[in-house]
N, C-alpha and C positions, 0 to 999 in steps of 0.2 A: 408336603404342602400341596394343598390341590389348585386347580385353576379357573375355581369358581370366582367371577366376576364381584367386587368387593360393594357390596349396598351404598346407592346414594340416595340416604332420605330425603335431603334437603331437595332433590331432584321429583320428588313425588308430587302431587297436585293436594291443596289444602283444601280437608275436607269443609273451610267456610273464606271464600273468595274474596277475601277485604285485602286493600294498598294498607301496608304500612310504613309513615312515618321516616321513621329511623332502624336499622337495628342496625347493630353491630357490636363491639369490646371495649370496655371501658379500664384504664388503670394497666396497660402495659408495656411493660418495661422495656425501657430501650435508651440508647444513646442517641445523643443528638451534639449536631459540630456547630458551634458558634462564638463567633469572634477569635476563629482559631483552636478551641477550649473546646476537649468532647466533653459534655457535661450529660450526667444522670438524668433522665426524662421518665414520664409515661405520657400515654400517650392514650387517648379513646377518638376509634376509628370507625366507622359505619357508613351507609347506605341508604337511600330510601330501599323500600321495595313495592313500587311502582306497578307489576305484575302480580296480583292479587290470587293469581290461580297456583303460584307458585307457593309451597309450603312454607321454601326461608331462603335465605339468601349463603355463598358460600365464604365461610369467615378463614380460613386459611388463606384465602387471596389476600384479600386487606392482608394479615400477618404478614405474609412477603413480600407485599407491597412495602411495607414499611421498613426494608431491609433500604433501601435509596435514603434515607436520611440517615446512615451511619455511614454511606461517603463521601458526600457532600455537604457544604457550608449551607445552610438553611437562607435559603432565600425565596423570593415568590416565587419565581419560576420553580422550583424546586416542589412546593408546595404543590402548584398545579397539577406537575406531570404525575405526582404521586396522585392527585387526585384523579387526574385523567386515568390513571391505570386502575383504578378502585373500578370506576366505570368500564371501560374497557372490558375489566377480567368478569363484570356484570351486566352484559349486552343482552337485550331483550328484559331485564329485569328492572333497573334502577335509571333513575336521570337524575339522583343528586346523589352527591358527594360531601361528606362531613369529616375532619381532621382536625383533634383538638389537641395541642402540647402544654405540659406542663412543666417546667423550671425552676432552677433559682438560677440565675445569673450573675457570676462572680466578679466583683470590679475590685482593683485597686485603689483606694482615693487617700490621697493626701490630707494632710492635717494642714490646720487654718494659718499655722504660721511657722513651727518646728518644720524640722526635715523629716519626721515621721510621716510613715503612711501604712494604711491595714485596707484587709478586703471587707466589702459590705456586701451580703446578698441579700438577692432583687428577686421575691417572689415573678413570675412571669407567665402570661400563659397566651400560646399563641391558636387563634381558631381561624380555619380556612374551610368555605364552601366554594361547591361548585353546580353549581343547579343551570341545566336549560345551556352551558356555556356560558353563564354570568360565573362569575370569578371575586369572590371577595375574605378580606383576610381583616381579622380585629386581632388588638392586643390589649391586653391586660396588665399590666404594673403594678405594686404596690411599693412605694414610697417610703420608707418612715421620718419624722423632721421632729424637730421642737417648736412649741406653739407657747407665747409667754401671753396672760390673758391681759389686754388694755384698760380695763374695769380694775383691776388688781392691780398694776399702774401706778395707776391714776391716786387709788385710795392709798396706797404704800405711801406714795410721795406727800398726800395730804399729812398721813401720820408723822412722817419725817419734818414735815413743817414746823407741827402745835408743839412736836419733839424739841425744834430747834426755837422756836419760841417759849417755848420752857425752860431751858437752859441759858438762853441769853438776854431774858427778858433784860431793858435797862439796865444792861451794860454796856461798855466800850468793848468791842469786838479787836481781838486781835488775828492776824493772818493765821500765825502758828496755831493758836489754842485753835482755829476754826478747822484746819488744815485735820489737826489731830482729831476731831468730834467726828469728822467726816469720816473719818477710817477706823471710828472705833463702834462695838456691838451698839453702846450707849446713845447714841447717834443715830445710827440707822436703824432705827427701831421697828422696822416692817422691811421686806421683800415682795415681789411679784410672785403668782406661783405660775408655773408653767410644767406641760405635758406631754409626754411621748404624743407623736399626732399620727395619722398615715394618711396619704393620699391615694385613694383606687381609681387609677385610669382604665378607661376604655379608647380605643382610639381607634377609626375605623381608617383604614390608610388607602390610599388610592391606589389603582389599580394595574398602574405602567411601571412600578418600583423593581428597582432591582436589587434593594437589599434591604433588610429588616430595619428599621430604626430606632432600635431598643437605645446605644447609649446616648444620643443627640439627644430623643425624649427625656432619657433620667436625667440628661444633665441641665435643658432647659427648665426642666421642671423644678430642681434642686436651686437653680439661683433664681429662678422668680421668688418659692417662700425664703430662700436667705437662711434657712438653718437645718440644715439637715444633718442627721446624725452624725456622729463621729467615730472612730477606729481608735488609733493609738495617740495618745495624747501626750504632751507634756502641761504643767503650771499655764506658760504662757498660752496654750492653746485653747486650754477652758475659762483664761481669760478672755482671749476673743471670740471663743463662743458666747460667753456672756454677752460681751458687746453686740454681738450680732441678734443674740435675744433681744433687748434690750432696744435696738432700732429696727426690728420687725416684729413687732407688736402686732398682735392679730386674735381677732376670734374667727370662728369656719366660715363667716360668712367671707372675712379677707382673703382665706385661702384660697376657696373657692374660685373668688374674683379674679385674684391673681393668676392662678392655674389656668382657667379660662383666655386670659387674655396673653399669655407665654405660651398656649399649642395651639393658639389660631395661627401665632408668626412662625411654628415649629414646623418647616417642609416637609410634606409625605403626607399630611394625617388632613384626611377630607372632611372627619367629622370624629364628635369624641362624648362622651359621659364622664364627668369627672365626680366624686366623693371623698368628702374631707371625713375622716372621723376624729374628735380631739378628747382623748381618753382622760375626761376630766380629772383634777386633781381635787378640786374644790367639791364636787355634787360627787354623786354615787352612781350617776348615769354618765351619757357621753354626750357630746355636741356635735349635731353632722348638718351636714348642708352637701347639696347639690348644684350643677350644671352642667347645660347639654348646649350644643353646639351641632347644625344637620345630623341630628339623630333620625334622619327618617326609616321606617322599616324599611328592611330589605328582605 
């Protein structure tokens, strides 16, 4: 083996002087600790590069950089100092820092009335900049819930009416027979339809936090809409899901609304982007609505 000095292109000068942007790797893989739980990740890491004379920036730092989130619990401080060393290991080259994670996040949850309980996972994705010494960290969520439509309701019940006017036009109404009409197909002659829905949060979270706020947010957010998916069930549980359909009636624009006004009172989160999508059951497209809340660029 000889002891010729081993080539650093990226060390060379670029034959056309431009800053760029971003560079860095995108999609890899790595563990990450949260809530206790080392959970499967990837991960896309980069750099501006700021030094335009410079051919590229060097991407096995970031790679080892990234070795600090498989021994500790992810929190912002966490985030920074990784950031901070992205910079560091990039001195004269770079003044921003980008770190983007991506999850599912494993919860337990319980069933609405049985003593069952199953896991639900929580797509997740966590972004941290660091530019100038400005410091800032957004999350990503998605949701999934039931959505029963109010329009379909509303007309179910008309139908159930003319139904029940039909059948008892001018007669003497008894408890029993009425009792039994109620609980038979003949009777309820129409249903509500309702739809898998999701909710995409954005949440931009303040900047003094010492720990991530993933399940406070799922769970505030889960009992503002009132229906959110279910795990293992018994009879009586998809009975009170029903019921829970049933009194949160909603099209996206309620979602929305609701969402909105549960991560305003939700601590940590300074600003947010929320989107409903309600995967119609009735049309052959979807229902989406928006809201923002100090979404100002950053």
């Amino acid at each position: 083996m000889n002891d010729l000095t081993l080539p650093d292109i990226a060390a060379q000068a670029s034959r056309q002087a431009l800053p760029l942007e971003w560079v860095g790797m995108r999609g890899i893989a790595l563990p990450v600790l949260l809530n206790d739980k080392i959970l499967p990740a990837t991960a896309d890491a980069g750099v501006s590069l700021d030094n335009g004379e410079s051919r590229g920036i060097h991407m096995s730092r970031l790679y080892l950089a990234l070795e600090m989130l498989e021994q500790e619990t992810l929190t912002h401080g966490l985030l920074r100092r990784v950031l901070q060393r992205f910079l560091n290991s990039h001195d004269g080259l770079s003044n921003s820092a980008y770190l983007n994670i991506h999850t599912d996040l494993l919860l337990k949850r319980p069933a609405l009335v049985s003593p069952l309980a199953g896991w639900k996972s929580y797509p997740i994705s966590i972004e941290a900049r660091l530019k100038n010494a400005m410091f800032h960290v957004e999350l990503k969520i998605a949701l999934p819930y039931s959505s029963t439509c109010p329009c379909s309701a509303a007309l179910s019940r008309q139908l159930i009416q003319q139904q029940f006017i039909d059948d008892f036009a001018n007669r003497t109404l008894h408890h029993a027979e009425v009792l039994g009409w109620l609980g038979s197909p003949d009777g309820i002659v129409a249903t509500p339809h309702s739809q898998r829905s999701t909710a995409q949060l954005r949440l931009r979270l303040q900047d003094d936090l010492d720990d991530l706020p993933l399940i406070a947010v799922i769970d505030d957010a889960e009992a503002a809409l009132g229906t959110a998916v279910q795990t293992a069930v018994k009879r009586a549980d998809e009975q009170a899901f029903a019921l829970a359909n049933g009194q949160n009636l909603m099209f996206c624009e309620d979602a929305a609304r609701r969402l909105n006004l549960a991560l305003k009172r939700s601590p940590g989160i300074r600003g947010f982007r929320v989107r409903v999508i309600h995967t119609e059951s009735l049309h052959a497209h979807d229902a989406v609505a928006e809201s923002r809340w100090n979404w100002e660029a950053v």
